[in-house]
C-alpha positions as CSV (number, residue, x, y, z in Angstrom):
1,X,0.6,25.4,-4.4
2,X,3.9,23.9,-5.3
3,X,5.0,24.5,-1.6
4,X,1.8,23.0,0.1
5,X,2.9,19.9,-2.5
6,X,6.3,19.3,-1.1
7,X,5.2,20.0,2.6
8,X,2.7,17.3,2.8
9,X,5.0,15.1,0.7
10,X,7.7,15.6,3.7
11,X,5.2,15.3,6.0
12,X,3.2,12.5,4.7
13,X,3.3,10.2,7.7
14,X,2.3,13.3,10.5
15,X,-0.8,14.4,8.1
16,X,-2.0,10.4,8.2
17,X,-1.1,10.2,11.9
18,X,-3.6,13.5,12.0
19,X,-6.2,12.1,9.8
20,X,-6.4,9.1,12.0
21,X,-6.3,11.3,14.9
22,X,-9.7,13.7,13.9
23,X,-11.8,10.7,13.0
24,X,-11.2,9.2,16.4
25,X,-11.9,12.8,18.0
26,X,-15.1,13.1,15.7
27,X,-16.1,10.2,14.7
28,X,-19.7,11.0,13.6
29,X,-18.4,13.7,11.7
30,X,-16.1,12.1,9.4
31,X,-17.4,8.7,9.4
32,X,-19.6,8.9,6.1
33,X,-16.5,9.3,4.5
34,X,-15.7,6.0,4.6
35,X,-18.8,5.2,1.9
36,X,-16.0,6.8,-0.7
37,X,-13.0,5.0,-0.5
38,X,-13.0,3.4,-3.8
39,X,-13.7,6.9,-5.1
40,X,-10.8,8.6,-3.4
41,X,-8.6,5.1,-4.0
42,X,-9.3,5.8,-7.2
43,X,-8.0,9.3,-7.6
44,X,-5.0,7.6,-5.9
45,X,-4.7,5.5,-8.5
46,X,-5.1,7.7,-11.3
47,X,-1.9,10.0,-10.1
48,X,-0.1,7.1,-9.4
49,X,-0.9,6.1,-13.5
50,X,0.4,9.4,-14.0
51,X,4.0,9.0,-12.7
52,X,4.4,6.0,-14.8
53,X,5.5,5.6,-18.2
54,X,5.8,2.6,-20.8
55,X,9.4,2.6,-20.5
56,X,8.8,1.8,-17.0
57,X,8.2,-1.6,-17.8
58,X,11.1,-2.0,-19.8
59,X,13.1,-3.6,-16.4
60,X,10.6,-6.4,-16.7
61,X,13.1,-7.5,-19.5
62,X,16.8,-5.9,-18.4
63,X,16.3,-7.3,-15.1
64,X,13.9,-10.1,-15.0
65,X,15.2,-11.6,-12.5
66,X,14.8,-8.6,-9.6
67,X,11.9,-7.7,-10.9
68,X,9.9,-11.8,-10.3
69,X,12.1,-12.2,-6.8
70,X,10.2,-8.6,-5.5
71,X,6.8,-9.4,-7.0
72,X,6.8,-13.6,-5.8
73,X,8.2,-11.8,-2.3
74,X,5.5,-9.6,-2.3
75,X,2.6,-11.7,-3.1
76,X,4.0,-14.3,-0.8
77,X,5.6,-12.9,2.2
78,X,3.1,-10.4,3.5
79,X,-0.1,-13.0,2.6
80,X,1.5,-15.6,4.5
81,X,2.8,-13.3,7.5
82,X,-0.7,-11.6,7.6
83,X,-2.3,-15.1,8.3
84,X,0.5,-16.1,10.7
85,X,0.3,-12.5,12.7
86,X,-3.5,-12.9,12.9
87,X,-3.3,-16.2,14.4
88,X,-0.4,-15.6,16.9
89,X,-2.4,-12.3,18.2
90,X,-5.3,-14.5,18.8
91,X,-7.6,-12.3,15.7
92,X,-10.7,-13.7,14.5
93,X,-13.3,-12.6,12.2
94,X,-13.3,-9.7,10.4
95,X,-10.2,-8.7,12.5
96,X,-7.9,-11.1,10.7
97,X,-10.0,-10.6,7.6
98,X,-8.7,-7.2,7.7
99,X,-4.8,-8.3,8.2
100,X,-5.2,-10.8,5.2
101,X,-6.8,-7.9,3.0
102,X,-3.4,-5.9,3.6
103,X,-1.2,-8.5,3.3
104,X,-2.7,-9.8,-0.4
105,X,-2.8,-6.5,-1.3
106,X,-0.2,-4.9,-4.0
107,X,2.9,-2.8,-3.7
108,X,1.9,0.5,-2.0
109,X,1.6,3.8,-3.3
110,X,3.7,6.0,-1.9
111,X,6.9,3.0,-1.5
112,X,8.3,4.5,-4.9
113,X,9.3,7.7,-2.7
114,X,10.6,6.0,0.5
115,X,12.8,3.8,-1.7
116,X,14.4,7.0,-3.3
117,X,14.6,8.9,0.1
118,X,16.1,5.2,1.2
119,X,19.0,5.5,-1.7
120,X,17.5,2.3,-2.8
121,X,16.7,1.0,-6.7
122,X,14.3,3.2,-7.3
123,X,13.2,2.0,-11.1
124,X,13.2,-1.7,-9.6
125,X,10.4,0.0,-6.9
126,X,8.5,1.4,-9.6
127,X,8.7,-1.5,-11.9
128,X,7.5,-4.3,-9.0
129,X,4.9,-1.6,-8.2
130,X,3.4,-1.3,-11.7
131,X,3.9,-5.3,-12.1
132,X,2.2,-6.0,-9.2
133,X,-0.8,-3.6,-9.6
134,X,-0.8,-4.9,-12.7
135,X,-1.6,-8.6,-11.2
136,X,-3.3,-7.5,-8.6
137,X,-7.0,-7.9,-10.0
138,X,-6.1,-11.7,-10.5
139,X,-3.5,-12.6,-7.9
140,X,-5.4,-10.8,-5.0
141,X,-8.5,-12.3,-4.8
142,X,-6.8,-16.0,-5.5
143,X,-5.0,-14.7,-1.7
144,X,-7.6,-13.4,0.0
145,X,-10.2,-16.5,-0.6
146,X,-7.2,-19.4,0.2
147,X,-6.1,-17.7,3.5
148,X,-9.9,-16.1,4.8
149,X,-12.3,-18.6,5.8
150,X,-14.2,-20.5,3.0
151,X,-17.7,-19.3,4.5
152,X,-16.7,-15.6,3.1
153,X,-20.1,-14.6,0.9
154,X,-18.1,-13.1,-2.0
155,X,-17.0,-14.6,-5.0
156,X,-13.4,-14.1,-7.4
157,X,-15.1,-12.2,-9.5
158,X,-16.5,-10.1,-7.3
159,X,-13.2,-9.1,-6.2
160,X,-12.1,-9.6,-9.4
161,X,-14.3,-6.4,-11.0
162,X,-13.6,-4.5,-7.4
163,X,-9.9,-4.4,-8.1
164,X,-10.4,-3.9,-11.8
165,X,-12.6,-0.8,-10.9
166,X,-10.9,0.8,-8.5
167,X,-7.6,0.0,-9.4
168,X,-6.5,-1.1,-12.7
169,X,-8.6,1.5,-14.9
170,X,-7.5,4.0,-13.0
171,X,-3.9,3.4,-13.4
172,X,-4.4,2.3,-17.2
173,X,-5.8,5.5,-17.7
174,X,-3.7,8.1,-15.7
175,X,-0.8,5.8,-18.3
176,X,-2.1,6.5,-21.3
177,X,-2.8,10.1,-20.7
178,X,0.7,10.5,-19.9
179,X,1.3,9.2,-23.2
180,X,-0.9,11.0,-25.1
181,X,-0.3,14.3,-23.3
182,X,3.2,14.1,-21.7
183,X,3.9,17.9,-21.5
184,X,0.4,18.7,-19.7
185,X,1.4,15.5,-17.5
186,X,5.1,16.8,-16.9
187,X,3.4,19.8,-15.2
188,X,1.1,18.3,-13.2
189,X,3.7,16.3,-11.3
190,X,4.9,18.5,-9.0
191,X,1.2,18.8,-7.2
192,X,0.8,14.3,-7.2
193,X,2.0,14.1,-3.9
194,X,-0.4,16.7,-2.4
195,X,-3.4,15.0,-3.9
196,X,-2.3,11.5,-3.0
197,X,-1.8,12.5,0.4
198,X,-4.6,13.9,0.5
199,X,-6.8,11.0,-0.4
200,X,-4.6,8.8,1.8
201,X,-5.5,11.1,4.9
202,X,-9.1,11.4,4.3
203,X,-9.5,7.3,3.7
204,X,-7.2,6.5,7.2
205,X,-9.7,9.4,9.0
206,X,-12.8,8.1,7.6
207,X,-11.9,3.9,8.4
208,X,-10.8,5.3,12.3
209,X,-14.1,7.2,12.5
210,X,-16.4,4.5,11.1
211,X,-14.3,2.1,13.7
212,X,-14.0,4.4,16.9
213,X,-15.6,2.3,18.8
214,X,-13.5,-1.0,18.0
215,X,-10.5,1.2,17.7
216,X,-10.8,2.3,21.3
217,X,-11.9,-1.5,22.6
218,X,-9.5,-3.4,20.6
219,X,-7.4,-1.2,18.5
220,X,-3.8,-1.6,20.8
221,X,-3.8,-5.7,19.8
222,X,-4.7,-4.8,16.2
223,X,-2.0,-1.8,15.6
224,X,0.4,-4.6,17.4
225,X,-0.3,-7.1,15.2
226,X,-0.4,-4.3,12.3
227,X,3.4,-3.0,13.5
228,X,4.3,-6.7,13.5
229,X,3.3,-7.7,10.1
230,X,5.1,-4.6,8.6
231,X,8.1,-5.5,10.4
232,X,8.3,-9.2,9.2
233,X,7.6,-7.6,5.5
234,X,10.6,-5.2,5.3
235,X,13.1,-7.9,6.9
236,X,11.5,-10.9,5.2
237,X,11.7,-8.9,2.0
238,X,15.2,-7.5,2.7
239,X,15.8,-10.9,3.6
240,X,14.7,-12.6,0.5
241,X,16.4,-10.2,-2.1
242,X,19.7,-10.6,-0.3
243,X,19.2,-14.7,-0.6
244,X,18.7,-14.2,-4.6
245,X,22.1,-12.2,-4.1
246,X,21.2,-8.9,-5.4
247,X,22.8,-5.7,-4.7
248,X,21.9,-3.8,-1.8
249,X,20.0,-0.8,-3.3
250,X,17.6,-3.7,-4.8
251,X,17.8,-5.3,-1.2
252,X,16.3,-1.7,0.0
253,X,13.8,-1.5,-2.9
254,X,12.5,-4.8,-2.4
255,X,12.3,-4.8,1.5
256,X,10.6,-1.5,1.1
257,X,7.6,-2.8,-1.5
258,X,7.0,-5.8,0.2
259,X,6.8,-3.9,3.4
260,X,4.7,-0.6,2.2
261,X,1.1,-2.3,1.0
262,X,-1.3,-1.0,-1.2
263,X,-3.8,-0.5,2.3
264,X,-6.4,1.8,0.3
265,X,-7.1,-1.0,-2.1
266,X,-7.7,-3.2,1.4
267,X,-9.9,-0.7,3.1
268,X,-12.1,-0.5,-0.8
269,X,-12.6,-4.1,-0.8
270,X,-13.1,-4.0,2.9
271,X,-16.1,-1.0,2.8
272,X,-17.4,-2.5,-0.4
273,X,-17.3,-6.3,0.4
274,X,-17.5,-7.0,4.1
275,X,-17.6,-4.7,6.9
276,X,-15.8,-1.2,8.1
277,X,-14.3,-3.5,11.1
278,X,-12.2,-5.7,8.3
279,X,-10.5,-1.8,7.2
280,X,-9.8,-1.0,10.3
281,X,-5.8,-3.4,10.1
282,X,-5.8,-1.4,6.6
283,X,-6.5,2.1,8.4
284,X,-4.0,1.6,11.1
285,X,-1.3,-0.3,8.2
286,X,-1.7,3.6,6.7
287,X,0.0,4.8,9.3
288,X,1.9,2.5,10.6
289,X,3.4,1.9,7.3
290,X,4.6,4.9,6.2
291,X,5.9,6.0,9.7
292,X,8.5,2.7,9.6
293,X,9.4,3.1,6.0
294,X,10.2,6.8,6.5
295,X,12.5,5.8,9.5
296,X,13.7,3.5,7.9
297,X,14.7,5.8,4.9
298,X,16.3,8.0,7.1
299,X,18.4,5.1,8.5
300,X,20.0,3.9,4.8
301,X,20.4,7.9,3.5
302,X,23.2,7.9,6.1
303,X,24.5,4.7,5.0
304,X,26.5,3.4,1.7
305,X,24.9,0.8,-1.0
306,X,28.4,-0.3,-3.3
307,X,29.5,-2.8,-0.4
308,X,27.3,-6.1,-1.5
């Protein structure tokens, strides 16, 4: 079991690409899926809670000032760029819905990993993860009804007990069990990446084969506009930690959080809230996402992080 852990953890961005892949091939098959997202995002959540400790936090106070440049970057940046994409590609309706979903969304799940394959700060990426999630029920929904259009039938709260649900409980209590049972936890570890990718898979296949026929239509200008949003993430966050002049393995953490989002969270609020159309920029973002910051891992592992 440890094995098929570490092989979908190496291969996280294939198995998505394959998930998104089968629901397009078989769409009626695997298109209920996409009535549990929050459950799966969830689960998610939960082993992400798990990885985390109190201590983690602790930057918040060593290194305040890393810590607010990531998380104002993050909650920013991709907002603001997900508006701007949507607009310059000509999206409209639940289409751009969709890109402003990711972009207000946290700190992705699986950006702790790519930062560490990336030689980057790897407590500053969990720390802005955690502090983000952490604002996420409050911050997100703020976001997401200032940039969407104002005849959206949903209300903050709404939102507000989505994110809460789906996201902050699940984290809060996958962190305390840790506490409480840190030896049980310490074990357990090893298999987090298989279940997360696991989840991660099934949600991008389930969004792809609820959207098949959208995806085949008008998928190419989404994934552009998807591909383009990442890309003005990782430099715009790169971009901004070097401006606050911090080091380059924070430069890498921070490019890589603002970059990676949280795109379960968007296709939950999506499913739950609007329409399977608005998770179909958070499906492809799965992908997408974890392809460039895998590259882009790769790239900086070959390269030194002393020079400023």
């Amino acid at each position: 079991m440890r094995r098929v852990a570490q092989f979908a953890g190496r291969w996280f961005a294939v198995l998505v690409v394959l998930g998104g892949v089968a629901g397009l091939l078989a769409p009626r098959a695997v298109a209920p899926v996409a009535q549990h997202i929050p459950l799966f995002l969830g689960i998610i959540m939960f082993g992400m809670g798990l990885t985390l400790r109190g201590r983690d936090f602790a930057l918040v106070a060593r290194r305040p000032w890393a810590v607010l440049i990531g998380v104002v970057a993050q909650f920013l940046v991709m907002p603001l760029a997900a508006w701007a994409v949507g607009g310059l590609f000509g999206l409209t309706g639940m289409a751009l819905l969709g890109m402003i979903l990711v972009g207000a969304a946290p700190g992705g799940t699986a950006s702790n990993v790519i930062v560490h394959l990336g030689k980057g700060d790897t407590a500053l990426s969990v720390t802005m993860t955690a502090v983000s999630t952490l604002l996420a029920p409050l911050v997100t929904p703020a976001l997401i009804l200032w940039l969407a259009d104002e005849t959206l039938d949903v209300a903050f709260m709404d939102l507000f007990v989505s994110i809460v649900q789906v996201v902050l409980v699940p984290v809060l209590a996958g962190l305390a069990l840790r506490a409480v049972a840190g030896r049980i936890v310490e074990r357990l570890l090893p298999y987090l990446p298989l279940v997360s990718v696991t989840g991660i898979v099934v949600v991008v296949a389930g969004i792809v084969a609820a959207n098949a026929d959208t995806v085949l239509s008008t998928g190419i200008l989404v994934a552009l506009a998807v591909v383009v949003h990442n890309l003005f993430g990782l430099l715009l966050g790169y971009g901004a930690a070097k401006a606050a002049r911090l080091d380059r393995s924070a430069r890498r953490a921070v490019s890589i959080e603002v970059g990676m989002q949280n795109s379960g969270l968007a296709a939950s609020l999506a499913a739950t809230h609007f329409s399977p159309a608005a998770a179909l920029p958070a499906a492809l973002f799965s992908v997408w996402h974890n392809v460039s910051g895998s590259a882009l891992a790769s790239w900086w592992a070959r390269r030194p992080t002393i020079r400023r």
